[in-house]
Structures are given as C-alpha cells and as structure tokens.
C-alpha positions as CSV (number, residue, x, y, z in Angstrom):
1,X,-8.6,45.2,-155.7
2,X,-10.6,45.7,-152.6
3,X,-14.1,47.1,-152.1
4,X,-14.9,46.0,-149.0
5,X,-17.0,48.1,-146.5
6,X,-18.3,48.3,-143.4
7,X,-22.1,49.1,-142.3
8,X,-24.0,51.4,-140.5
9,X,-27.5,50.0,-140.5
10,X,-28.3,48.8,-143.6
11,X,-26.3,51.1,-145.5
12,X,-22.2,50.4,-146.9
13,X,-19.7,52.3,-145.3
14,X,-16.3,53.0,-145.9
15,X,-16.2,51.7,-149.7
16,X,-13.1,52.2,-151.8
17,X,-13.2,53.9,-155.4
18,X,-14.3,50.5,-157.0
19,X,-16.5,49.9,-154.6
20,X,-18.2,53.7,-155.1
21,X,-18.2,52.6,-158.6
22,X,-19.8,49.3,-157.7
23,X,-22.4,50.9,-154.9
24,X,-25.4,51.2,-157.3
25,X,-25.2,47.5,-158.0
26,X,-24.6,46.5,-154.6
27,X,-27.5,48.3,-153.3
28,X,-30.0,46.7,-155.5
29,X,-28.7,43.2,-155.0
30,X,-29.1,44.2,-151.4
31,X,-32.6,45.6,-152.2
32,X,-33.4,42.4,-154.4
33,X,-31.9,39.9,-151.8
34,X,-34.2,42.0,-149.0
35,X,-37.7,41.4,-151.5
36,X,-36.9,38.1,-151.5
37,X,-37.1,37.3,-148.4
38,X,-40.4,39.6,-147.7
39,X,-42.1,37.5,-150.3
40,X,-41.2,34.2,-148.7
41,X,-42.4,35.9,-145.8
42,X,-45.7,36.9,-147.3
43,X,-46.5,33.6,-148.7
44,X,-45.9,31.9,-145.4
45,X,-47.5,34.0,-142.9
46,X,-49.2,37.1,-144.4
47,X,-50.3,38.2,-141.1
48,X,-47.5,38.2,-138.9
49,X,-43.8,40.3,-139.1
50,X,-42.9,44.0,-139.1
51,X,-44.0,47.2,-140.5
52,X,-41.8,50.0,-139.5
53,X,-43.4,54.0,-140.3
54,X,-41.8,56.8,-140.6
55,X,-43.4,60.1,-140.2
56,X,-43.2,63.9,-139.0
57,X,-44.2,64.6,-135.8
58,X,-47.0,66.8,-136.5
59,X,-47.9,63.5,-138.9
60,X,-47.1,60.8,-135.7
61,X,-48.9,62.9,-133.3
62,X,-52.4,64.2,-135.2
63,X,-52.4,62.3,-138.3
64,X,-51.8,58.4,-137.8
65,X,-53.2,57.4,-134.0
66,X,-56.6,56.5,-135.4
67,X,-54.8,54.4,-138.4
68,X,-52.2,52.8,-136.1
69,X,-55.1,52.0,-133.6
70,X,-57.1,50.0,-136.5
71,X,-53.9,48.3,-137.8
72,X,-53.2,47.2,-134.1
73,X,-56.6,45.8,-134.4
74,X,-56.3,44.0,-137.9
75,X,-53.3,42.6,-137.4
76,X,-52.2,41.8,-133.6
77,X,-49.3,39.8,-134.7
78,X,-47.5,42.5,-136.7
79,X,-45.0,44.2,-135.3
80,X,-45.4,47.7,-135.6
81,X,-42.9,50.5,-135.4
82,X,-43.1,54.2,-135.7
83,X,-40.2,56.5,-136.1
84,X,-40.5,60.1,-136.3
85,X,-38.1,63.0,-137.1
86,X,-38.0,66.0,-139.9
87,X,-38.8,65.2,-143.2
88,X,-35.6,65.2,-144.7
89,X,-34.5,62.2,-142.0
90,X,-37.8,60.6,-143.0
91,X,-36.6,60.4,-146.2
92,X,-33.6,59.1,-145.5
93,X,-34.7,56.4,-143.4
94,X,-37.2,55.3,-146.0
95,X,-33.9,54.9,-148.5
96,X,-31.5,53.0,-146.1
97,X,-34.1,50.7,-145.2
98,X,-35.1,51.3,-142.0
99,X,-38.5,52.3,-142.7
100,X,-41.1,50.7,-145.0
101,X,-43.4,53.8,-145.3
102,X,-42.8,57.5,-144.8
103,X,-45.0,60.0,-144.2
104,X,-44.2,64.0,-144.3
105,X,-45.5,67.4,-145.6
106,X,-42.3,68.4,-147.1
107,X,-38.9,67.0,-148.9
108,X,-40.0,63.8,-149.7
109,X,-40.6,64.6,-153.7
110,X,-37.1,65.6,-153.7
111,X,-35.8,62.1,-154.0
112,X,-35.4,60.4,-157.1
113,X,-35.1,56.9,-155.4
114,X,-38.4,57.5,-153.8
115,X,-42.2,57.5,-155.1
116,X,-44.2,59.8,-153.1
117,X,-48.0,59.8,-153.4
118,X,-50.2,62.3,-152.3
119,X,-52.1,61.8,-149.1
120,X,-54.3,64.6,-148.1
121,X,-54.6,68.8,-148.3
122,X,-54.4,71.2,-145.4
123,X,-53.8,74.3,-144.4
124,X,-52.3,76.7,-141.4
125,X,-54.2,78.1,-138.4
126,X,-53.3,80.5,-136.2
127,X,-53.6,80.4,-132.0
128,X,-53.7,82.9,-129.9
129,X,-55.2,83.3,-125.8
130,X,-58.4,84.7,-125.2
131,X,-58.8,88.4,-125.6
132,X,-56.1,88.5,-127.7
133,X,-56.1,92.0,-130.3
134,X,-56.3,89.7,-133.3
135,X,-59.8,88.3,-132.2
136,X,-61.3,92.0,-132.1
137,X,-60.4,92.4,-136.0
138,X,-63.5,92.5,-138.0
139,X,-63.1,90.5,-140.8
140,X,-60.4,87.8,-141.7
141,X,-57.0,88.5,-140.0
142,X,-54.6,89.8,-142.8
143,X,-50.7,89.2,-143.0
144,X,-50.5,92.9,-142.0
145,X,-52.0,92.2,-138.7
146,X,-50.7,89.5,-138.1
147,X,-47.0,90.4,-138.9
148,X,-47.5,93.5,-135.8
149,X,-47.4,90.5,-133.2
150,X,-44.1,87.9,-132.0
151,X,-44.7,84.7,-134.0
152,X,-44.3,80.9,-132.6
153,X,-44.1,78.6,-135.6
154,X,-42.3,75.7,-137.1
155,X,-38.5,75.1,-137.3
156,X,-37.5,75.5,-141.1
157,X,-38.2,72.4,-143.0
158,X,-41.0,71.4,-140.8
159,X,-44.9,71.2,-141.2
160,X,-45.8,73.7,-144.6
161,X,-42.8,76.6,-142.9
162,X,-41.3,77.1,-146.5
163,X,-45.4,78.2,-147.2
164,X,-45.4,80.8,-144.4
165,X,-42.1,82.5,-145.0
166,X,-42.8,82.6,-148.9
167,X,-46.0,84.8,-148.1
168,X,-44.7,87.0,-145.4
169,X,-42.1,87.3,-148.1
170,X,-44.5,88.0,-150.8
171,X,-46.2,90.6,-149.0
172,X,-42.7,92.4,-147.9
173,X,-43.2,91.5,-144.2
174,X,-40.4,90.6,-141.9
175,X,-42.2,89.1,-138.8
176,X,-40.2,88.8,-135.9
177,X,-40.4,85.0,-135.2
178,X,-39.4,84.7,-131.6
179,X,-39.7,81.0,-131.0
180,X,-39.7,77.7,-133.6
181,X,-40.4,74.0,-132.2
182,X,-40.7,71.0,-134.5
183,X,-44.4,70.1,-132.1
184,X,-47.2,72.1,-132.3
185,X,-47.5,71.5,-128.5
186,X,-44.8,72.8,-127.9
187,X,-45.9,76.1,-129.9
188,X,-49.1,75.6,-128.2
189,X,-47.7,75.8,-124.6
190,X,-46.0,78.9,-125.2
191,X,-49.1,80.5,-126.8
192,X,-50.6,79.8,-123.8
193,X,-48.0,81.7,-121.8
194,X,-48.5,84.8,-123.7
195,X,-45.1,84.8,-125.7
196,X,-46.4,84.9,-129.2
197,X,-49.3,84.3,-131.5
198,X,-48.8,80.6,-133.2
199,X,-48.7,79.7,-136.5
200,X,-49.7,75.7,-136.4
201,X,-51.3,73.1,-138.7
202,X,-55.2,73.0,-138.6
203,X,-55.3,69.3,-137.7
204,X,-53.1,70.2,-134.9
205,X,-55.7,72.4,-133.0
206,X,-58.7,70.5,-131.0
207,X,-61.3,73.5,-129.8
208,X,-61.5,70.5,-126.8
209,X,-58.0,69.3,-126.0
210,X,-57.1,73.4,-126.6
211,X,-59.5,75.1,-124.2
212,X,-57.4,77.4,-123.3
213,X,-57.1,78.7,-126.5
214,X,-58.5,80.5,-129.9
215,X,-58.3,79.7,-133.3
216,X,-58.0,82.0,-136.6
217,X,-58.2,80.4,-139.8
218,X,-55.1,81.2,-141.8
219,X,-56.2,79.8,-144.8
220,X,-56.4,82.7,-146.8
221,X,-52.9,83.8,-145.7
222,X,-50.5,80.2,-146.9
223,X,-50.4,78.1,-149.8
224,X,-52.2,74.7,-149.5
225,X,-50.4,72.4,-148.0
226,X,-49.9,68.1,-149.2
227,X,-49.2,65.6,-147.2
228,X,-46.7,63.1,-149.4
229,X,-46.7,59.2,-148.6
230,X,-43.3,57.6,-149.2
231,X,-41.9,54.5,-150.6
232,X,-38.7,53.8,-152.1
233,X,-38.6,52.6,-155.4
234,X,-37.9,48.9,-156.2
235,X,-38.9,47.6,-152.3
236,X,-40.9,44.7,-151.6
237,X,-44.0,45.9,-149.5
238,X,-45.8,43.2,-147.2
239,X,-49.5,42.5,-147.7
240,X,-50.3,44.2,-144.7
241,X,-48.5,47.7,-145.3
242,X,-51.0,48.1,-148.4
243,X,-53.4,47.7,-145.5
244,X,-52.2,50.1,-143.8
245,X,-51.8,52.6,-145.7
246,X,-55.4,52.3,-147.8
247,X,-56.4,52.9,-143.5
248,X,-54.4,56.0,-143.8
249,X,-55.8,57.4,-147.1
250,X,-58.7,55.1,-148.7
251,X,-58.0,56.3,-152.1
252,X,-54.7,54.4,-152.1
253,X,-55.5,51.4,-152.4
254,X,-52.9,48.8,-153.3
255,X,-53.9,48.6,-157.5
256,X,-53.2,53.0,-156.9
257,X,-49.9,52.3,-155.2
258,X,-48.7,49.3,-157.3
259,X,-49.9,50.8,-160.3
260,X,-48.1,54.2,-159.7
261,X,-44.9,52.2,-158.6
262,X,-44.9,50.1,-162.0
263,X,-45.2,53.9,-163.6
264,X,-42.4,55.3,-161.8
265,X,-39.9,52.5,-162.4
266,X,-40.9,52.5,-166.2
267,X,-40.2,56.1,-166.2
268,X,-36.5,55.8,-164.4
269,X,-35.8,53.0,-166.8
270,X,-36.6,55.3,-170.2
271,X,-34.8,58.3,-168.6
C-alpha cells in the first residue's frame, strides 16, 4: 500500500491514509536525519553554515538590528537569514524547518511542537502630531479620551493587538479604528498626516528618528506585553544560534535554553 508524497519545502505533501498514519514517524526521522547532519556540521566547522530567524516585523525592524549586527561580527562566515511575517507564519516556519529560531509577541505558545522562552516585557505607546488635544490633558490620557479620537493600530494578531482590544473592551469602548498596518511606520506615516492617533509598541518610537511626532505612554491603559523566543522541540541547534540568541537576551544562555528544552521534551514524553 502506497504512502508516498510529494513536498513543499521541507514538509510531505499529498500523503495517503497510511501515510497520515505514518506522518508523525516520518517527521521525526526527517527531524533526526536533519540533527545529524547539523552535528557533523558542528564538529567540523563550528563557525561556518547557516542560521535562518524568523521574526515579526515590529521584532525584525526595532528588536534584532543591533544583535544581527554583532552576530555579523562574530561570525563572518555564517550565513545569516531573516524572515519576517505574522506570528502565526513565524510559527509555522519554525515547525516546517525553514527557520531555526523565531521570534514574536504573540501565537507562538500556542504550539505544542514548539518551546517558547520568554525574551523581554513591553508595553504600548501612543503617537499623535504636535498640538494634538490629547497632549493638553492634564494627567495620564485615559481610555475615555482616547477612545473620542480615529485610531491607527496593529492588524489583528500582530504586535500585543489582542491586549488593546481586550481593554477597550473591558471598559465598554468601541473605538473607531480607521486604519491597521502590520509596521509601525506605516502607522507612523499616517499619524503624521493627521488621520488618526496611533497605537504602536514603545520600542518602536525614537523621540529622534520620530521628530515629527509626540508620544503618550499607554502603559497604564494595556496589559504587559512578552516577547516569546521560539524553537521547535526535538531540533539540533548549531553552536552559533545559542550565540545568537544569549546576544538577543543575555539571560538565555545556552545551559537556560538546553536545560528548558530537556524539561519540555521530558514533559511531552510523561503526557
């Protein structure tokens, strides 16, 4: 009985109902057969090959430039590439392969197949142009306030949204959201022309690179939010991605992440 497939990347395609039956195995002999030959890799030349990230764009644009600048640096001979998209594609390209490392705000503790760890806190500001009425408010701006004014903000899924709709929603707002972008440039620029007040992430505001520009902390107004790193579970990781990402958060060093690895996959065996 055949259950032959095709593939689309690294992923089977096109399986029949043995080989659906048969997929779990095949994908960790596939996983196994991939570790393999990142070890021999490792042990011949730890300081050449690839390292492919996968992150949010907020994450890509604000987060990682300094850490990908002092990876370049470390390791010149390492190939390194960085694909960006929502979470929920971060996630998925961290489970077919194509990326080693993921990093998002959202969806990425959602996987069972993944182990997330958590990276750093952070929280929402708000932009607006000069003179605008919300600067004139004494005291910090309140959801009321800011609920009177159009709102430019993330697409759904993106950047700590699911915070800012839960406490419009808590509060029994309904703010009239007249623009989403998955950038907060993009919601930048059309701050700037006077469409809306933004909603962005803190890191993603610069008083020097945003001139023409105010900003309002909103921390008062949204939950915290955590920036998850990804792996999935059961993957080889070179000697230099443990590099990379202790660059990206110190804390993590590569005892942290191979420790809380070894914790998740004793875990998934018991359950």
């Amino acid at each position: 009985m055949c259950c032959c497939a095709g593939r689309a990347g690294k992923r089977l395609t096109g399986l029949t109902p043995p080989g659906e039956v048969l997929l779990p195995t095949l994908d960790r002999l596939l996983l196994e057969a991939d570790n393999l030959k990142r070890a021999g890799q490792d042990f011949s030349d730890s300081a050449q090959g690839r390292l492919s990230v996968a992150a949010t764009h907020s994450q890509a644009r604000y987060a990682l430039p300094q850490v990908v600048r002092d990876f370049r640096a470390m390791f010149p001979q390492v190939s390194l590439h960085l694909h960006q998209g929502s979470p929920r594609q971060v996630a998925e390209m961290l489970l077919s392969g194509e990326a080693d490392i993921g990093v998002a705000t959202e969806a990425l503790a959602g996987y069972d197949a993944l182990v997330t760890l958590p990276c750093y806190r952070w929280t929402h500001s708000i932009v607006v142009p000069p003179g605008h009425p919300l600067l004139a408010h004494p005291g910090p701006v309140t959801l009321e306030q800011l609920a009177e004014h159009p709102i430019i903000t993330y697409e759904l899924g993106y950047t700590g949204r699911a915070h800012i709709d839960t406490a419009f929603a808590n509060a029994g707002l309904a703010p009239d959201i007249v623009l989403t972008a998955m950038d907060a440039d993009v919601i930048k620029t059309y701050v700037e022309l006077d469409m809306g007040v933004g909603i962005v992430a803190s890191i993603a505001v610069d008083e020097d690179r945003d001139r023409h520009l105010r900003m309002i902390d909103a921390g008062h107004l949204f939950e915290v939010n955590l920036t998850r790193l990804g792996l999935r579970r059961g993957a080889w990781l070179r000697g230099y991605a443990y590099q990379f990402i202790e660059s990206f958060v110190p804390t993590l060093t590569r005892d942290v992440v191979e420790q809380a690895v070894s914790l998740s996959a004793s875990f998934t065996e018991e359950v």
